[in-house]
Backbone as CSV, one residue per row, in Angstrom:
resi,resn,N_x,N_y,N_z,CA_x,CA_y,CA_z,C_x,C_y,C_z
1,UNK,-15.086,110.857,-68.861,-16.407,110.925,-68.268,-17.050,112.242,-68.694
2,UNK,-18.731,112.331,-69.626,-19.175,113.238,-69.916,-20.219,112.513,-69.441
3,UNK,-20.837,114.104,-69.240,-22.453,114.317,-68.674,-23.259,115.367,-69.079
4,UNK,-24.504,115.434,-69.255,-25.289,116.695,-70.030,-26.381,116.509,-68.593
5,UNK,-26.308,118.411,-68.383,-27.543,118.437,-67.344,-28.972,118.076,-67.737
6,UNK,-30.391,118.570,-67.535,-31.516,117.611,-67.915,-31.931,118.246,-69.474
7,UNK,-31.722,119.462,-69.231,-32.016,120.448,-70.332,-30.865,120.330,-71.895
8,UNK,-30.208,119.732,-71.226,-28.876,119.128,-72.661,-28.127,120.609,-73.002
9,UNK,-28.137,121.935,-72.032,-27.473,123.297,-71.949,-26.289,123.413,-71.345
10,UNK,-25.925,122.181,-70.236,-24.748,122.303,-69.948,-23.908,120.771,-69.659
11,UNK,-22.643,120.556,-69.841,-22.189,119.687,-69.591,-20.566,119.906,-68.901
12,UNK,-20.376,118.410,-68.737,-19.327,118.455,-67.899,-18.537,117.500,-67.931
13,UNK,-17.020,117.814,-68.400,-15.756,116.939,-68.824,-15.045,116.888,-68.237
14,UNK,-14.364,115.482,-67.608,-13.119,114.963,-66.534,-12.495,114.758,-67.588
15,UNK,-10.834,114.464,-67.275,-10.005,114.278,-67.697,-9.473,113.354,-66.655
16,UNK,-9.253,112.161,-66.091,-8.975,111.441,-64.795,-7.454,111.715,-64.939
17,UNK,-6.607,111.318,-66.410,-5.191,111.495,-65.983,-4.365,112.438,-65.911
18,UNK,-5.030,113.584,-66.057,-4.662,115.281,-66.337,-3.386,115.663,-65.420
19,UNK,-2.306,116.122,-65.481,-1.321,116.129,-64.541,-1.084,117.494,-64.478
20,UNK,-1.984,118.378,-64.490,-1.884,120.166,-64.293,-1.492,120.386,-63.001
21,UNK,-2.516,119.691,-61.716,-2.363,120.252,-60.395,-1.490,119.032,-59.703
22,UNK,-1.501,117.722,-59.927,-0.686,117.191,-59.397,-0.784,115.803,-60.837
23,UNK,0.357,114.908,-60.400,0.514,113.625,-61.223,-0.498,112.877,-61.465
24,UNK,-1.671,112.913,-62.601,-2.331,112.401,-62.757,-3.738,112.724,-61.873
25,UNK,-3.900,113.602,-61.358,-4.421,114.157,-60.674,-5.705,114.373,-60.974
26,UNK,-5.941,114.997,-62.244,-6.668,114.817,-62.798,-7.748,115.799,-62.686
27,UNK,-9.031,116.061,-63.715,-9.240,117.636,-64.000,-11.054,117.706,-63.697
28,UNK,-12.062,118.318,-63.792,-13.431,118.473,-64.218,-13.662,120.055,-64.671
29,UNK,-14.363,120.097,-65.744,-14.879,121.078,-66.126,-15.904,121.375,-66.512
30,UNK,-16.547,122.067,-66.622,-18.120,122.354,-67.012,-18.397,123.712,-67.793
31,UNK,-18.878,123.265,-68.982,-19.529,123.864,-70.049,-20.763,124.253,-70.285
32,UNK,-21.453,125.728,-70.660,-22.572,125.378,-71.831,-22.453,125.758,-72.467
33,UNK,-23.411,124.984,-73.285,-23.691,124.059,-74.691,-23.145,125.553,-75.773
34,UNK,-23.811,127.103,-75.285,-23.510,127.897,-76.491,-23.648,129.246,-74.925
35,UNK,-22.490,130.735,-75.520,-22.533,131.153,-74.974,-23.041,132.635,-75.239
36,UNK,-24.246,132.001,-75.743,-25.458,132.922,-76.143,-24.935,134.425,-77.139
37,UNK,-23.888,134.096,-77.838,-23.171,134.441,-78.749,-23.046,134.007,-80.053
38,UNK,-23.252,133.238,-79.989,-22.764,132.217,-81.375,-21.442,131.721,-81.641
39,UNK,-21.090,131.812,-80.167,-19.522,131.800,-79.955,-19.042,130.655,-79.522
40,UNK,-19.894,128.877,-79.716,-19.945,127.925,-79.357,-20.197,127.339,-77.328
41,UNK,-18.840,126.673,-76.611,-19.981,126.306,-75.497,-18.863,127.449,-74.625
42,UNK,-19.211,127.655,-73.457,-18.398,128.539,-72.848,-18.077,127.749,-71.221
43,UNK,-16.957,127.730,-70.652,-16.867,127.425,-69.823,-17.282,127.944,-68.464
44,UNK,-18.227,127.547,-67.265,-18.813,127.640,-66.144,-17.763,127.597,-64.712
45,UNK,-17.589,128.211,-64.354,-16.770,128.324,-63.140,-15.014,127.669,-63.207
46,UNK,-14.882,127.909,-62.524,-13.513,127.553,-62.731,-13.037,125.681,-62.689
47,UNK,-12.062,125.605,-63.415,-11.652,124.510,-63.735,-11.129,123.516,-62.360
48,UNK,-11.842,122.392,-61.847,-11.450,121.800,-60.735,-10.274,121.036,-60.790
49,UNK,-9.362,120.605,-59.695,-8.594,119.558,-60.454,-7.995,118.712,-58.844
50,UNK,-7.478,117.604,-59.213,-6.980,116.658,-57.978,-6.239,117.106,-57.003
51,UNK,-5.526,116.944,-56.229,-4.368,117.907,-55.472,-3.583,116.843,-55.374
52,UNK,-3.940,115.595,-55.276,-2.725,114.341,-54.773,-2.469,113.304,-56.208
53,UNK,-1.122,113.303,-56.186,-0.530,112.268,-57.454,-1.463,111.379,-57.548
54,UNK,-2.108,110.983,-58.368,-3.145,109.507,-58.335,-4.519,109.748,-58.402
55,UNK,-5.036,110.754,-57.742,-6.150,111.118,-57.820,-6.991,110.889,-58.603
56,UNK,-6.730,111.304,-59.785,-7.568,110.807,-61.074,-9.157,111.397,-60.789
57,UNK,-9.104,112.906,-60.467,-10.658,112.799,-59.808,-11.007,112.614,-61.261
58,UNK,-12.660,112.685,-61.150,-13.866,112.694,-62.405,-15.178,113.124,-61.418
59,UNK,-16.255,113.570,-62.363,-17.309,113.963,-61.715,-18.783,114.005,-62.392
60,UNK,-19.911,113.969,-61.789,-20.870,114.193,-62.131,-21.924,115.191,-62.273
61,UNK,-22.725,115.421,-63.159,-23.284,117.117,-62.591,-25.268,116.399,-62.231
62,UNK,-24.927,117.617,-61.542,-26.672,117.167,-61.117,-27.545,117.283,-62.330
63,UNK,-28.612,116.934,-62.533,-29.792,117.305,-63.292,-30.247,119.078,-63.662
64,UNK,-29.938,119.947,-62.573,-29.852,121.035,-62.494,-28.998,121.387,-63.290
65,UNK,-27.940,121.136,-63.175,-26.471,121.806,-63.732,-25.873,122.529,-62.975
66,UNK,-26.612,122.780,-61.795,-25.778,123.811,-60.523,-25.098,123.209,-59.335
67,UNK,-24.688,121.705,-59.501,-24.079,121.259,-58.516,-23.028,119.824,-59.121
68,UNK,-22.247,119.590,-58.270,-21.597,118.390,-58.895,-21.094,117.821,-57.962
69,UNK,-20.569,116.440,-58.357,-19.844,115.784,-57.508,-18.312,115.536,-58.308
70,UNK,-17.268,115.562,-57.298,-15.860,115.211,-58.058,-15.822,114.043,-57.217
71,UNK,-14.894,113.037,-57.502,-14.742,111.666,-57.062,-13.458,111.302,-57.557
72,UNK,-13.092,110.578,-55.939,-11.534,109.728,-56.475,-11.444,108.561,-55.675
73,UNK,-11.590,107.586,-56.234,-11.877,106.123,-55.818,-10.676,105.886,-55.278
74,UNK,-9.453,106.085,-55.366,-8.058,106.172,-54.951,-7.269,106.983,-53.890
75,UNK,-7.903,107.889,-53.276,-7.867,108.527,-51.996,-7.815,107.890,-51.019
76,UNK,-6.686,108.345,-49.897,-6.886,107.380,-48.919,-7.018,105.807,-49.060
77,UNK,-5.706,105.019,-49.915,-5.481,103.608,-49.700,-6.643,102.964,-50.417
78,UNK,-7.120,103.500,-51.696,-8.167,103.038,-52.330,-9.446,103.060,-51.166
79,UNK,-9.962,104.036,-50.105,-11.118,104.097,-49.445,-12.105,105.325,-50.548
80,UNK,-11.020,105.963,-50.641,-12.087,106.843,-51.749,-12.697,108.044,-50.936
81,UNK,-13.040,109.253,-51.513,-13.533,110.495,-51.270,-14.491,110.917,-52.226
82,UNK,-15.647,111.784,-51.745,-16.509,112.709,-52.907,-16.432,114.036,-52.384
83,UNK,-16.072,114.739,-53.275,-16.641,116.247,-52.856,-17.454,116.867,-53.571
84,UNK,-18.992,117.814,-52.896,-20.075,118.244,-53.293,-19.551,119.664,-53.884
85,UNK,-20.484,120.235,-54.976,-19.676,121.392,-55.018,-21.162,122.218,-55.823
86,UNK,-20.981,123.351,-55.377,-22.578,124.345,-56.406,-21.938,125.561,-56.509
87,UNK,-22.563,125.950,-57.741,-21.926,126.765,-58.543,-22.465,127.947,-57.451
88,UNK,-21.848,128.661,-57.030,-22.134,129.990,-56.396,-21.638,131.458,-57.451
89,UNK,-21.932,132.065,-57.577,-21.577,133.401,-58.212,-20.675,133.184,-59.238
90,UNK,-20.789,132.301,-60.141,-19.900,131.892,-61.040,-18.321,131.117,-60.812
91,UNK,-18.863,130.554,-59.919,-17.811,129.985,-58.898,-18.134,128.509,-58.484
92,UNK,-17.074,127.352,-58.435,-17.520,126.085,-58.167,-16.859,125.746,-56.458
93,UNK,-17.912,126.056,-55.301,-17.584,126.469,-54.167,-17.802,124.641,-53.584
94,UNK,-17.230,124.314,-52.813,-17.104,122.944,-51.951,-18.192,123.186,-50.921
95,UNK,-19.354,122.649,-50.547,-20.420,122.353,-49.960,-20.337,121.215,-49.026
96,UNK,-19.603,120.630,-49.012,-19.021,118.841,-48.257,-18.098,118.135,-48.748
97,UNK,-18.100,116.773,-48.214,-17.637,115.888,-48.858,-17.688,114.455,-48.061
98,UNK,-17.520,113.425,-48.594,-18.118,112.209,-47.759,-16.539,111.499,-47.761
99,UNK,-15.770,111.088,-46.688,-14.667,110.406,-46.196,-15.017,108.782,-45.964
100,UNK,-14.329,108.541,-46.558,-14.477,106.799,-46.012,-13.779,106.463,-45.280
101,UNK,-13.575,105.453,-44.310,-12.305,104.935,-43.150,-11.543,104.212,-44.265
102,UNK,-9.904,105.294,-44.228,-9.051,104.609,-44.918,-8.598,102.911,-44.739
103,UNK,-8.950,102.104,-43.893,-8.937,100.610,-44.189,-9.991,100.301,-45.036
104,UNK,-10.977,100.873,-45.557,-12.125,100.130,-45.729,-12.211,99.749,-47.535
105,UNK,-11.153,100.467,-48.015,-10.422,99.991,-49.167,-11.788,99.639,-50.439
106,UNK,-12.885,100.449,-49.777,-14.144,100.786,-50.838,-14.031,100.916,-52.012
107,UNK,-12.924,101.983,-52.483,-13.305,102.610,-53.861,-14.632,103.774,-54.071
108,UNK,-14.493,103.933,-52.499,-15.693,104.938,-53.046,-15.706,105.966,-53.843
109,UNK,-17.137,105.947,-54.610,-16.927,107.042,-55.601,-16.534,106.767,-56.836
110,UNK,-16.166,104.852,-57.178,-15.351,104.856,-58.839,-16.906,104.687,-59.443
111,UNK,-17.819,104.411,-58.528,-19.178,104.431,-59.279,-20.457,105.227,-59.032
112,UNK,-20.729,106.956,-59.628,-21.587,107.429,-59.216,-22.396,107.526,-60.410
């Protein structure tokens, strides 16, 4: 899953099966495009990643480029989780997140 903010300056790459923080857990990162160096794209806050085996998060970035969503349709018995997140001081800080009732076996979040 890639995404370019509105300005096409920054973007942002999941990895769903990434097994760094947990099994498959899975990763988001966010780039721009050049880091006003000539030193190609440079990476934006720190690297997010799943905490639970399965997770598989992935994410979206706003139009801005200063906020995102991570998503794992597989949380909680396939009910699914989102968490909001804005870049604060060069930092990708958690702002919310939306819980589904684990029976409700949604998938929320495999489609944002």
């Amino acid at each position: 899953n890639n995404q370019l903010d509105a300005t096409g300056s920054r973007f942002l790459v999941s990895a769903k099966k990434s097994s760094f923080g947990a099994k498959e857990g899975g990763m988001v990162k966010v780039y721009n495009v050049d880091d006003g160096y000539g030193g190609g794209p440079r990476q934006i806050g720190q690297t997010l990643y799943g905490n639970t085996d399965g997770d598989e998060v992935q994410g979206v970035l706003s139009l801005s480029g200063n906020r995102l969503a991570m998503f794992t349709p597989k949380r909680d018995d396939n009910a699914g989780r989102v968490w909001i997140f804005e870049l604060q001081m060069g930092r990708w800080v958690n702002i919310g997140k939306i819980v589904r009732p684990k029976d409700s076996e949604e998938r929320f979040g495999d489609t944002v």
